[in-house]
N, CA and C of each residue as an Amber inpcrd file, in Angstrom:
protein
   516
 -55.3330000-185.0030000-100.3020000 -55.0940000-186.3840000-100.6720000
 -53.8490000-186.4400000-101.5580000 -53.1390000-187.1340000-101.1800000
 -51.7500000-187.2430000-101.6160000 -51.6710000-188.9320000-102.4950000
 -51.2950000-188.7430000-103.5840000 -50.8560000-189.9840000-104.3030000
 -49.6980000-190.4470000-104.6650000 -49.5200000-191.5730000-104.4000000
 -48.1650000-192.2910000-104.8210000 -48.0900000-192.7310000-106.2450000
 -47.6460000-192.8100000-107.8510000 -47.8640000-193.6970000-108.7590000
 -46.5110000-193.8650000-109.0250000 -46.2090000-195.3850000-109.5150000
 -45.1930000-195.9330000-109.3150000 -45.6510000-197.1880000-110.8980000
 -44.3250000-197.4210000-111.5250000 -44.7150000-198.3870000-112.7970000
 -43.5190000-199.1980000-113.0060000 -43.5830000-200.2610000-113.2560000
 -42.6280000-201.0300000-114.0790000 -41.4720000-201.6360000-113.4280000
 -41.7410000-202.0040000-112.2430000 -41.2400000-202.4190000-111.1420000
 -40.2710000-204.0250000-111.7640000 -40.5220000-204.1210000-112.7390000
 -39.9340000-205.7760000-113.0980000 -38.9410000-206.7340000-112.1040000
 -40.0520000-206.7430000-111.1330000 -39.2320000-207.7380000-110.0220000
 -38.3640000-207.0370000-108.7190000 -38.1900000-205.4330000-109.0210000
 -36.3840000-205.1610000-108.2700000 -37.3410000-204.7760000-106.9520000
 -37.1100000-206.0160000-106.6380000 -37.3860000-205.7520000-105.0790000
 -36.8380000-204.5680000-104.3570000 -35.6280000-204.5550000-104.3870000
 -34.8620000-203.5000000-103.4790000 -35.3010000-202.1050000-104.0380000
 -35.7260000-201.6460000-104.9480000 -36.0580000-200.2710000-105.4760000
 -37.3970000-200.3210000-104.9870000 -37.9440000-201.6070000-104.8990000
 -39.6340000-201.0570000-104.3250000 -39.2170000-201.0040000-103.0710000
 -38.7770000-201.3110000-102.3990000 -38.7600000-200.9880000-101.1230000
 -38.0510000-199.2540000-100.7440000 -37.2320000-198.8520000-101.7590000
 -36.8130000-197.2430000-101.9820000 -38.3830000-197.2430000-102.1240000
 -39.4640000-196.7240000-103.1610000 -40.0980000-196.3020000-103.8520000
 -41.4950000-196.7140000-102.6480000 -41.6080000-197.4600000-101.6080000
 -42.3740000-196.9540000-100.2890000 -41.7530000-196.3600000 -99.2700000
 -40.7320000-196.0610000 -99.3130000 -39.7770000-195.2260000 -98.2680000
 -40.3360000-193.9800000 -98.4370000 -39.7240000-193.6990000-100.2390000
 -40.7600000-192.1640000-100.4390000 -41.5450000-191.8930000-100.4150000
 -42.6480000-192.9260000-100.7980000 -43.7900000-192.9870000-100.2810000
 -44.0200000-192.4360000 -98.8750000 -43.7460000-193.3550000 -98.1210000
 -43.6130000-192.7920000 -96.5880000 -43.2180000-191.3500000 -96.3560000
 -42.4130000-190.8910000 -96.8030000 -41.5800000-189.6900000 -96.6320000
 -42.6190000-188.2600000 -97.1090000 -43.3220000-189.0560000 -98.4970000
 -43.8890000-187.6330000 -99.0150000 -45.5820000-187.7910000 -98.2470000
 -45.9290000-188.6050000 -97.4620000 -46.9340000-188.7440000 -96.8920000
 -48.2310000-188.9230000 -97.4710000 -47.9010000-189.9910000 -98.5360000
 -48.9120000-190.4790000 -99.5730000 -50.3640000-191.1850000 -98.6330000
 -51.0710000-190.9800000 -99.5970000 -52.2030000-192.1040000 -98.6490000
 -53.1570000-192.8340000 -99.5040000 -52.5730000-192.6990000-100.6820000
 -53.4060000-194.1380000-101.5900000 -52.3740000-194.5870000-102.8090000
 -51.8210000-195.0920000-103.0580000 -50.9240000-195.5030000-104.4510000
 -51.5620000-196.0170000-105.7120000 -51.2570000-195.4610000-106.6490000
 -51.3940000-196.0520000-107.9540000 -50.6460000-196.8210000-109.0420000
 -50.7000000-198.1560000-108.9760000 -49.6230000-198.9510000-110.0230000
 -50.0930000-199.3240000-111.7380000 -48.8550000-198.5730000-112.9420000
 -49.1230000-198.5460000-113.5880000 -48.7760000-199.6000000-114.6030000
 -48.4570000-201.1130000-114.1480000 -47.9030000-202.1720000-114.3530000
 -46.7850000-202.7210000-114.6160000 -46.6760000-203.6490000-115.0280000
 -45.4350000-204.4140000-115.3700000 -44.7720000-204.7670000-113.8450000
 -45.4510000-205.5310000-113.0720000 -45.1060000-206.2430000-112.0700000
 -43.7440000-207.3160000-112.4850000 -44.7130000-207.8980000-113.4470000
 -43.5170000-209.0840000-113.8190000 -43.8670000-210.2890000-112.9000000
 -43.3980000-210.6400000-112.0710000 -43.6030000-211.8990000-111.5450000
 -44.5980000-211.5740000-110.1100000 -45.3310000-213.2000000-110.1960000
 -46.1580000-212.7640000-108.9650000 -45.6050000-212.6280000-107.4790000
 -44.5940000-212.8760000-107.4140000 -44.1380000-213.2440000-106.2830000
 -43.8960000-212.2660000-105.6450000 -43.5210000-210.6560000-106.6190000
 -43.4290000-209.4260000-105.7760000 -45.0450000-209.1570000-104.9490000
 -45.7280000-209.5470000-105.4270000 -47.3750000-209.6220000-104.6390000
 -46.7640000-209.4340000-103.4610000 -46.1940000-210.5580000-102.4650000
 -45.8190000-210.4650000-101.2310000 -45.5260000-209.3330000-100.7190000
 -44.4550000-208.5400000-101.1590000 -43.9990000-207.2730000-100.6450000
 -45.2160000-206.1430000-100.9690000 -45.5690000-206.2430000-102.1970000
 -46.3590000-205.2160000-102.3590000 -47.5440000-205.2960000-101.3840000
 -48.1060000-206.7620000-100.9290000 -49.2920000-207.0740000-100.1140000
 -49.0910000-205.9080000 -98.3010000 -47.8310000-206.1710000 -98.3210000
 -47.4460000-205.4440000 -96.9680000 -47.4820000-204.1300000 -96.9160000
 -47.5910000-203.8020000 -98.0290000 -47.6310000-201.5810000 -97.6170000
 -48.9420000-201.4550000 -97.5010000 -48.8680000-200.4460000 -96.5240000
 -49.7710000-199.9520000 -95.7080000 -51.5010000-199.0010000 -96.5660000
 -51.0110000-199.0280000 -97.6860000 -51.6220000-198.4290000 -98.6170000
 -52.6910000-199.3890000 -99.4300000 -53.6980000-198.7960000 -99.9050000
 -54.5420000-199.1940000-101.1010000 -54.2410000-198.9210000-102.3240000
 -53.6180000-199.9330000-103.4450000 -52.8470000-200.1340000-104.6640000
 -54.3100000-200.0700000-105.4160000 -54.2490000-199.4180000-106.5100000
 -55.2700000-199.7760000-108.0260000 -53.9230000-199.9690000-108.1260000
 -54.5340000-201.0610000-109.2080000 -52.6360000-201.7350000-110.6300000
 -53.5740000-201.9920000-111.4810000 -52.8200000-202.4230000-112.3680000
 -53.4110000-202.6820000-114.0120000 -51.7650000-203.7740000-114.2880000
 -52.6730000-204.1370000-115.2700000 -51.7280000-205.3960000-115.8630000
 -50.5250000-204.3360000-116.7570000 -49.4110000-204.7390000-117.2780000
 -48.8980000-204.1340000-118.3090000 -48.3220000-205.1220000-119.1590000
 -47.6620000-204.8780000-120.2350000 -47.4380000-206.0070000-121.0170000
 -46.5640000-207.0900000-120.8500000 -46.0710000-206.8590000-119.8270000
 -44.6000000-207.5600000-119.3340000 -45.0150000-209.2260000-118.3890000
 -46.6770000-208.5060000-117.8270000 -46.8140000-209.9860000-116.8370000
 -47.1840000-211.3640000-117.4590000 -46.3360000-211.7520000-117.4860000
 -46.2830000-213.3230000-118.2540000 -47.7760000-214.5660000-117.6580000
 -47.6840000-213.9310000-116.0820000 -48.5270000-215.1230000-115.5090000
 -49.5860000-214.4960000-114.6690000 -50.4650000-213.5010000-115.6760000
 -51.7020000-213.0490000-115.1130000 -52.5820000-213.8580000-113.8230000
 -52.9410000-214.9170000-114.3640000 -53.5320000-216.1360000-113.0910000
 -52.5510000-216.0410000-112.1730000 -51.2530000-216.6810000-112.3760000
 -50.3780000-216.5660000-110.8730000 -50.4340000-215.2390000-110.0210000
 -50.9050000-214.4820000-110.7530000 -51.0280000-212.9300000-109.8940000
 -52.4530000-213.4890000-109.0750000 -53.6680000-213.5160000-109.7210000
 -54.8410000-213.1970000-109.1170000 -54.9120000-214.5370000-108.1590000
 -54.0190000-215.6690000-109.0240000 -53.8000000-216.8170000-107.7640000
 -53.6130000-216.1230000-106.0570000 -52.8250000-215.7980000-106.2170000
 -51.5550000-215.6540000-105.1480000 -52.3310000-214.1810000-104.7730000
 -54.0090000-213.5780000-104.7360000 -54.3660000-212.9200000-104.0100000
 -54.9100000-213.7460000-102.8570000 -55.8850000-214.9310000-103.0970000
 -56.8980000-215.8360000-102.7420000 -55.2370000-216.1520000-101.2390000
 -54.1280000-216.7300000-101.9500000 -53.7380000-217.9420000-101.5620000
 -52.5530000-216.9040000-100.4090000 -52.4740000-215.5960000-100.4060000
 -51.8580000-214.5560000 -99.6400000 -53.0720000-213.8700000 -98.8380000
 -54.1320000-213.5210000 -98.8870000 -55.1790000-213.2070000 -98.4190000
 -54.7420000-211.3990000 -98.6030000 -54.5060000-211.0270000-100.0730000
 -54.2120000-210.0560000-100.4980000 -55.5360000-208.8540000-100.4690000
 -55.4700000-207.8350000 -99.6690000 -56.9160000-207.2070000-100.0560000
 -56.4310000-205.8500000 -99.6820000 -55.4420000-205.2990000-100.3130000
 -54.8330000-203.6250000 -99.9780000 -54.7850000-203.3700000-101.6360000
 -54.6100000-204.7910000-103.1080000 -54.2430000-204.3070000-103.9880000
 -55.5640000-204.6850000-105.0920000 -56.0120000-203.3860000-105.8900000
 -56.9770000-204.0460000-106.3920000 -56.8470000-203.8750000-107.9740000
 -56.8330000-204.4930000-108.8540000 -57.1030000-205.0380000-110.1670000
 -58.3500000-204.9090000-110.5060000 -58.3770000-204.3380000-111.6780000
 -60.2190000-204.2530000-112.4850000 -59.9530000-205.4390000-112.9380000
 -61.8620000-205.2690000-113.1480000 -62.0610000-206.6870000-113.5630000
 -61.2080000-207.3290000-114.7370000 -61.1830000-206.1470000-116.0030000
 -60.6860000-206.3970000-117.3370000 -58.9530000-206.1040000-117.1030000
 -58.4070000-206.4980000-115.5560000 -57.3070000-206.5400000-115.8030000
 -56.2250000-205.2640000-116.2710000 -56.8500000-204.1740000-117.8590000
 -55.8180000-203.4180000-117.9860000 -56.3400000-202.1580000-118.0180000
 -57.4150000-201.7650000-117.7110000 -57.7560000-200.4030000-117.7620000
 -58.5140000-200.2840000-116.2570000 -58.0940000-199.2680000-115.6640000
 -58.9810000-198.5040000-114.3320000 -59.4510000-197.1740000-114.3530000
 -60.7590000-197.0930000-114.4320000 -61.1290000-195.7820000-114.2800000
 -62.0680000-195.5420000-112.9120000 -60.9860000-194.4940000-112.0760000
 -61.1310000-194.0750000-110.6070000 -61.9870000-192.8540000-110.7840000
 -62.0330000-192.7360000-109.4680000 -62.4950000-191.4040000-108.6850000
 -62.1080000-191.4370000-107.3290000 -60.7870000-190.4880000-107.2210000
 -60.0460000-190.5430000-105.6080000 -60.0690000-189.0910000-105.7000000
 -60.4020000-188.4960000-104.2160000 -60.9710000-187.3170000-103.6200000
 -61.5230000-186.6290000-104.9700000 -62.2840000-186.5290000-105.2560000
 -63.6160000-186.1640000-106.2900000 -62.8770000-185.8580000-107.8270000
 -61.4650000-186.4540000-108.2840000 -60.8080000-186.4210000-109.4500000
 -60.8540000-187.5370000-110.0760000 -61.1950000-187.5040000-111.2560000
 -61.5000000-188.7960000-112.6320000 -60.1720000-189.1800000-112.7550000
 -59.9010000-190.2450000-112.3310000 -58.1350000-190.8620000-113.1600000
 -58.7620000-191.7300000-114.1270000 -57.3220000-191.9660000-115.0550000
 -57.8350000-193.2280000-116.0210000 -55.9360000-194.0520000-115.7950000
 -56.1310000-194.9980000-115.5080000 -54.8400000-195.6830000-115.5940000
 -54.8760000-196.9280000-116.2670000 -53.8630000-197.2350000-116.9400000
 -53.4350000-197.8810000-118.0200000 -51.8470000-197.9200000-118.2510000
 -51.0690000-199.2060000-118.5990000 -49.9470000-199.3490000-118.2490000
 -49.4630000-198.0330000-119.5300000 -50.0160000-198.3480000-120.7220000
 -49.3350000-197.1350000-122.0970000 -49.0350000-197.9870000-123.0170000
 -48.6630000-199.3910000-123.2450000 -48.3550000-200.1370000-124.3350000
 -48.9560000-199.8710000-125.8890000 -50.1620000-199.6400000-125.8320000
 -50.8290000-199.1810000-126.8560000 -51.0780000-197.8320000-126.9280000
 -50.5920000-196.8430000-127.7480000 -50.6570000-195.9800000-127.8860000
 -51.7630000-195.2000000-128.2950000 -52.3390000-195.7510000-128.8220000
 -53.9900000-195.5720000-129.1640000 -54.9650000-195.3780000-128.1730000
 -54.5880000-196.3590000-127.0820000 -55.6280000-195.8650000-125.7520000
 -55.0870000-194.9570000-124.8770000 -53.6350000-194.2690000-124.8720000
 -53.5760000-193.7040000-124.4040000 -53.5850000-191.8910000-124.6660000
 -53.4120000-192.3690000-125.7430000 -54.1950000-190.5360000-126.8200000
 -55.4040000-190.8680000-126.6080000 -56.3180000-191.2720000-126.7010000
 -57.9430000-191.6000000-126.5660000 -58.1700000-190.4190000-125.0650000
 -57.3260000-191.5420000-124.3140000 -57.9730000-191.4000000-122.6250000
 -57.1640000-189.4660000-122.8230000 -56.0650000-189.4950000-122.8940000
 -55.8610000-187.6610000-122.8070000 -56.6650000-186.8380000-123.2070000
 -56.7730000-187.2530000-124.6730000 -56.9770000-186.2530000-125.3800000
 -58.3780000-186.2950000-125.2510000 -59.3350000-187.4690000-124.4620000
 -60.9730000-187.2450000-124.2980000 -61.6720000-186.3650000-123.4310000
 -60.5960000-185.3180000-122.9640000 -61.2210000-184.3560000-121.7110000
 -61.8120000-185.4300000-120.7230000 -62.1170000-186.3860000-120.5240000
 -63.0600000-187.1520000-119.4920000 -62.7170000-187.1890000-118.2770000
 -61.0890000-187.2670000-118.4440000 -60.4400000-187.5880000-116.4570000
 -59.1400000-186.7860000-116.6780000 -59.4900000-185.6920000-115.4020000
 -58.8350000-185.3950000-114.7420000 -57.1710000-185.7410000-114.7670000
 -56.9130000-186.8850000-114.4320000 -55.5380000-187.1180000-114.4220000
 -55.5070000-188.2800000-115.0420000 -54.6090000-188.6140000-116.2980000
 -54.2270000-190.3230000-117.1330000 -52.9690000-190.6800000-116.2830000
 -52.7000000-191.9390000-115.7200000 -51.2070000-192.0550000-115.5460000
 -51.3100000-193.7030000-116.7300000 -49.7560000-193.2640000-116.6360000
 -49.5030000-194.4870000-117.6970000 -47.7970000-194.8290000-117.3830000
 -47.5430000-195.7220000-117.7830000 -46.1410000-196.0840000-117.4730000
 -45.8490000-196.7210000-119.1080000 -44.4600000-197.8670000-118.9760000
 -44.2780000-198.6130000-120.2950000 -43.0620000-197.9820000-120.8480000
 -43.0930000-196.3430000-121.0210000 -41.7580000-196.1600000-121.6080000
 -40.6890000-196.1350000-120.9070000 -40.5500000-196.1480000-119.4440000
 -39.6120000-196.0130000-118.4020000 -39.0930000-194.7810000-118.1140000
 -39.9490000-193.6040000-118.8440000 -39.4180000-192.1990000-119.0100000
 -40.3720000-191.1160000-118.5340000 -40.1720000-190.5170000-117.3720000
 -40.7410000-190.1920000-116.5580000 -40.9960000-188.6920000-117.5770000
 -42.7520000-188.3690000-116.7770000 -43.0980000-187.2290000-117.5890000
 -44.4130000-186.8710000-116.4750000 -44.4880000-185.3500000-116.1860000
 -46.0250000-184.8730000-115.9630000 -46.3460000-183.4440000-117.2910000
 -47.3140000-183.4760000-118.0010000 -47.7030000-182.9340000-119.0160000
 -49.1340000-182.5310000-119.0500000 -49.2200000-181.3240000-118.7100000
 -50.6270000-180.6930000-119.2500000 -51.2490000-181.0530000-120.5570000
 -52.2500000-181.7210000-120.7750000 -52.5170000-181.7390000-122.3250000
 -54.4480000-181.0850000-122.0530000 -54.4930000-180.2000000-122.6840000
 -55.3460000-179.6710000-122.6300000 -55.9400000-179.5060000-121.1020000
 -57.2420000-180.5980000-120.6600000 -57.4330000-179.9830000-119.0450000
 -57.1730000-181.4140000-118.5670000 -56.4230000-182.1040000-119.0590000
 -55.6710000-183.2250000-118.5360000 -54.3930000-183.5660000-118.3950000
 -54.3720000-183.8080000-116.7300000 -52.9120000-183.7870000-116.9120000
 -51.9910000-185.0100000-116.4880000 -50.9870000-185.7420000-117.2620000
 -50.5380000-186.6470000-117.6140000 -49.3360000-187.1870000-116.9060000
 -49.5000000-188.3380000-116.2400000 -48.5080000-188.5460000-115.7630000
 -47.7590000-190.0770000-115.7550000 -46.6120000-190.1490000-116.4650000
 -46.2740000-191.4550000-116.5260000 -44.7230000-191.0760000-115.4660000
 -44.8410000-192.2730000-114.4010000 -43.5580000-191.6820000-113.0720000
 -42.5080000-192.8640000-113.2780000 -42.2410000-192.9990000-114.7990000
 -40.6380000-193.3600000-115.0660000 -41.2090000-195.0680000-114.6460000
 -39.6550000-195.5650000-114.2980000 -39.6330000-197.5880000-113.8820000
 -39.1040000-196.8750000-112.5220000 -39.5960000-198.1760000-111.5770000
 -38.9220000-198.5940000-110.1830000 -37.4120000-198.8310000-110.5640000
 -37.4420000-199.7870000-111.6440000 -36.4390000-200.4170000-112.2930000
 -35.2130000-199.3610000-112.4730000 -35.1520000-198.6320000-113.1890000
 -34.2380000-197.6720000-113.1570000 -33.8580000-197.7490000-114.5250000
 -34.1300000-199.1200000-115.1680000 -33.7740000-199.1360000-116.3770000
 -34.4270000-198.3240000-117.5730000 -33.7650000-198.1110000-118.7350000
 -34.6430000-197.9060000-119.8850000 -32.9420000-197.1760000-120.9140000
 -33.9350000-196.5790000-122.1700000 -32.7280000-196.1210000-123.5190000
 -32.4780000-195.0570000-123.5040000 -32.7130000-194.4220000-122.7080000
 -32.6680000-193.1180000-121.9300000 -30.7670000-192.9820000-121.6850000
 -30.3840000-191.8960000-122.2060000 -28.7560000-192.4070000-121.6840000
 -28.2680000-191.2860000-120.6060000 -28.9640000-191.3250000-119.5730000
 -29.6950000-191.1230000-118.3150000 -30.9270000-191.7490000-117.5880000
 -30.5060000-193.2270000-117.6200000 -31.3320000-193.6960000-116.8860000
 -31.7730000-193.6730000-115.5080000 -32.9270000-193.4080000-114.7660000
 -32.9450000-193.1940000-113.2670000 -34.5100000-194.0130000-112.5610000
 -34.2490000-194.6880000-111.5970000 -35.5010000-194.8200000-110.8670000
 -35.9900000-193.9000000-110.1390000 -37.5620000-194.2440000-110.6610000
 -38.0020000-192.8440000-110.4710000 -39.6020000-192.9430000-110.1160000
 -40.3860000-191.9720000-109.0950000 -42.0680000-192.7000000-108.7390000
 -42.5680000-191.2580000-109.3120000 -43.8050000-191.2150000-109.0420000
 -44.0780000-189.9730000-109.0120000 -45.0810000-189.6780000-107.4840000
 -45.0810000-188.6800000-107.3370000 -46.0340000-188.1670000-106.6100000
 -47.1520000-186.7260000-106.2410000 -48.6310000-186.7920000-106.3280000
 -49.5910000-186.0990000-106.9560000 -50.2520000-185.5550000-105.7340000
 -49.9780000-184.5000000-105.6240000 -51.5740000-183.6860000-104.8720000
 -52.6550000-183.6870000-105.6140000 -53.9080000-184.3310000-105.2040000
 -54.8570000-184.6200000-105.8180000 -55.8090000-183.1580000-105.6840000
 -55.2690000-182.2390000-104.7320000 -56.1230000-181.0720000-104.1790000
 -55.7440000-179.9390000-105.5750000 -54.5550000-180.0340000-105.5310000
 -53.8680000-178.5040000-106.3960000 -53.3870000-179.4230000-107.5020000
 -53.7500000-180.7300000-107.5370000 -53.1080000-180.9320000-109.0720000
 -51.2710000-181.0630000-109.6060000 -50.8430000-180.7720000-108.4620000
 -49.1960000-180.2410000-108.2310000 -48.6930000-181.8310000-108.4240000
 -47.7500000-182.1160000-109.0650000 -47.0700000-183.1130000-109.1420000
 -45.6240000-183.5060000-109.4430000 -45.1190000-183.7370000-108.8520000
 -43.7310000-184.5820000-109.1180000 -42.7780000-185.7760000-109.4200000
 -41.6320000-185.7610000-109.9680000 -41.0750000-187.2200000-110.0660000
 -40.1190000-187.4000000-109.0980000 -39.3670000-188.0940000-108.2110000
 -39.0130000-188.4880000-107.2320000 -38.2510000-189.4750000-107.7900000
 -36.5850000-188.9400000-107.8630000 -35.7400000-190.1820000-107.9040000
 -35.3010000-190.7240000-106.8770000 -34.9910000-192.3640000-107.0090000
 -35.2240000-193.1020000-105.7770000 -33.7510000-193.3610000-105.5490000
């Protein structure tokens, strides 16, 4: 089982459409979004990949309702949102994820450092990282965006063998 996670997309259409190419390419078969959509309107594009999205809110989406609107009113059912909006805790091919965009730093030392799951992804800083922390291992896969304070900025996804744990960042 191969995973796609991808964060912080703020609108750039044209990089999400890079960032399912690789998708395509590395032969993903479930994606994980670690927020900051930004506007609902990318829904549309995202509604069309072929994949099953978990997302989480991140701090950036201004118009939470216009998102969950515009599932009903697109007949959206590939992308799914927890109930509480910013925290998801999975189980894809028999591994504990915990995803969460990272804004608060507090839940995201919690979720690492609690041994509980398998793999945390998190996004927010735009700075791509995979990190062993004890028997969890951590992965925030940079912005779609490309932006950030980084003076090497790059768009960037990641992508996870869920079997061997093996993971990478993928500039787009």
């Amino acid at each position: 089982m191969i995973l796609g996670i991808f964060s912080d997309s703020h609108d750039n259409g044209e990089n999400l459409k890079k960032a399912k190419h690789t998708f395509e390419q590395e032969g993903v078969n479930e994606v994980i979004f670690c927020g900051d959509l930004v506007s609902p309107f990318t829904l549309q594009s995202l509604a069309a990949w072929p994949w099953k999205i978990s997302a989480v809110f991140g701090n950036n989406e201004g118009d939470k309702w216009g998102v969950v609107r515009r599932f009903k009113k697109y007949d959206i059912t590939n992308i799914l949102y927890p109930e509480n909006g910013y925290v998801h805790e999975l189980t894809i091919g028999g591994k504990a994820i915990f995803v969460f965009h990272g804004h608060l730093r507090e839940v995201t030392k919690l979720a690492v450092e609690s041994g509980k799951y398998d793999v945390v992804c998190t996004g927010h800083t735009h700075e791509s990282h995979i990190r062993k922390e004890g028997s969890t291992l951590w992965i925030n896969p940079g912005s779609v965006t490309g932006q950030s304070e980084s003076q090497n900025p790059q768009a960037t996804v990641a992508v996870l063998d869920l079997e061997s744990l093996e993971g990478k960042i993928v500039e787009l």
